[in-house]
N, C-alpha and C positions, 0 to 999 in steps of 0.2 A: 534894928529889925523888930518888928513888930511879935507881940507874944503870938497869935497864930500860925506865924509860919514859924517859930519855935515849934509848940507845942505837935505841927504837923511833921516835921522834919524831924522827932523825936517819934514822932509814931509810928512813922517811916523804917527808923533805925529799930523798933520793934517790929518790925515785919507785921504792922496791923495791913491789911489785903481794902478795908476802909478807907486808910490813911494815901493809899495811891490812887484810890475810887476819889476823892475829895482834892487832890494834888492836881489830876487827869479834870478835872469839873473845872478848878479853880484857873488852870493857867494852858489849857488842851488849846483852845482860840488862838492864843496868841503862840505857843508853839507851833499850830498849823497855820499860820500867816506864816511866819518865817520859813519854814520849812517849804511850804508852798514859792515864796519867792524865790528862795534859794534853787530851787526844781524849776522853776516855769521853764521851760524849754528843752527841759532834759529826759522828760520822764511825764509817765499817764499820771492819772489821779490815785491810782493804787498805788503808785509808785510814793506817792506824798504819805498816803494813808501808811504805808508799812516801816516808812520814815519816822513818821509822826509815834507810830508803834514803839518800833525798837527807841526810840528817846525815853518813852516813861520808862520800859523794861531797863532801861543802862541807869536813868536815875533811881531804880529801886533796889539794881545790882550796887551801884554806886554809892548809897547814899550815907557809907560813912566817910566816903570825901568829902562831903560837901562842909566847908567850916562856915559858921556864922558870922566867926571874925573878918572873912575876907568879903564876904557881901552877900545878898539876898541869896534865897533860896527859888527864883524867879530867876535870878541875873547866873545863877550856877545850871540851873535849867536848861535856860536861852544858849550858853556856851556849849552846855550837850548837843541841842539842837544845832546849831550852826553845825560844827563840826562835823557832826553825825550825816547833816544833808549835804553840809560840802565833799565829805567821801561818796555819798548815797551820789552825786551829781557828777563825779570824776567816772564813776563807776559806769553808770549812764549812758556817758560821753564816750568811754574807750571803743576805740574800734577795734573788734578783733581783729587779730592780726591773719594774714594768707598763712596758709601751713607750705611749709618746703615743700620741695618736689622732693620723691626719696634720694636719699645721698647728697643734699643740697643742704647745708647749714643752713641756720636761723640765722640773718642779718641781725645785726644787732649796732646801736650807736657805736661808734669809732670813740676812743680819748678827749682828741680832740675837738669831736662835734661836742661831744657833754660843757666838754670847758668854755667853749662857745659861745653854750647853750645859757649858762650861769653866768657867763660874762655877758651877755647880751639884760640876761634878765636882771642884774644887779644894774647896769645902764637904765634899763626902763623905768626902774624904782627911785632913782636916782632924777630922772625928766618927769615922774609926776610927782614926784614930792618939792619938786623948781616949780611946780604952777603956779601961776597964779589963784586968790582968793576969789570967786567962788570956785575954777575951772577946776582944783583939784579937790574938793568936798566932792564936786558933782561927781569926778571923775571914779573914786570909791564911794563913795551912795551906790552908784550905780554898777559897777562893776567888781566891788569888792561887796559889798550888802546887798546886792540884788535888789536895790530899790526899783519901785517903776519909775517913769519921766513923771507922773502925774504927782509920787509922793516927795519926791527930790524938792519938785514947783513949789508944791503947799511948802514944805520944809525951809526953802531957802524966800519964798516970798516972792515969784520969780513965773512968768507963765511956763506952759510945758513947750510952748515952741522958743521962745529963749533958753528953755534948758534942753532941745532938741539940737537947735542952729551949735549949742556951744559942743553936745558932744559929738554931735558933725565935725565941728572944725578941729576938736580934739585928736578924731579919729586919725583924720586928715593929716593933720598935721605929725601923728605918729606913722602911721604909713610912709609919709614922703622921707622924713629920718630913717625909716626899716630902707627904703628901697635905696638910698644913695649910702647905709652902711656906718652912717654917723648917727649916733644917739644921744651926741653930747649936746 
């Protein structure tokens, strides 16, 4: 690690108000790309903005987590961020639920849908991790990092309708395993 982000990461852990002024300058860009990506579809532009927010505020709460030893002060950043917009993105997404009629419990999952549920989703992790090289890079690029098609292309060296056609057939081809029940 470079001595600057020593010396800032230290001025951090002294609550210098500068020190998050200069953190916020040096790595705010590339927090709001990620976070932005992570959001595209979920949420308005304030929604990125208050996202983008609460990351410096958690790494200024945070910043005697952050160890040197285990890697940058950029790469422990990024991991706020991520996390921070993939709750910011679940959060997003939830549809509220209908309110009972009065005297009518709340539905709620059964035992057995849950275990289902987990067993269905350990299968699916199980079929993309069996991909083939590139289909299962593209496949988290884009679904697990929220890349676009255009950055996956450049990435892998590949046009965006080659990396379109493949996550077509991907789609597809997980679809027809959902509807006939077999994921293996």
């Amino acid at each position: 690690m470079d001595r600057d982000e020593l010396h800032l990461a230290d001025a951090l852990r002294r609550r210098q108000p500068s020190a998050l002024e200069r953190l916020m300058d040096i790595h705010g860009n590339t927090v709001y790309g990620l976070v932005n990506r992570i959001l595209s579809g979920a949420g308005r532009p304030e929604d990125v903005e208050e996202c983008v927010s609460d990351v410096f505020m958690a790494s200024w709460k945070r910043i005697n987590e952050f160890d040197e030893k285990k890697g940058t002060l950029r790469t422990w950043l990024l991991i706020i961020a991520k996390y921070s917009a993939l709750d910011a993105r679940r959060k997003l997404l939830r549809i509220p639920e209908a309110e009972p009629f009065e005297g009518q419990a709340k539905s709620s999952k059964s035992v057995e849908e849950t275990v289902l549920s987990k067993t269905a989703s350990a299968e699916m992790l199980q079929l993309v991790n069996a991909l083939p090289e590139p289909d299962r890079t593209i496949f988290y690029k884009r679904y697990y990092y929220y890349e676009s098609v255009e950055q996956i292309a450049r990435g892998l060296k590949l046009t965006g309708k080659a990396v379109e056609n493949r996550l077509y057939r991907l789609r597809k081809m997980f679809r027809d395993k959902m509807s006939t029940g077999r994921l293996e």
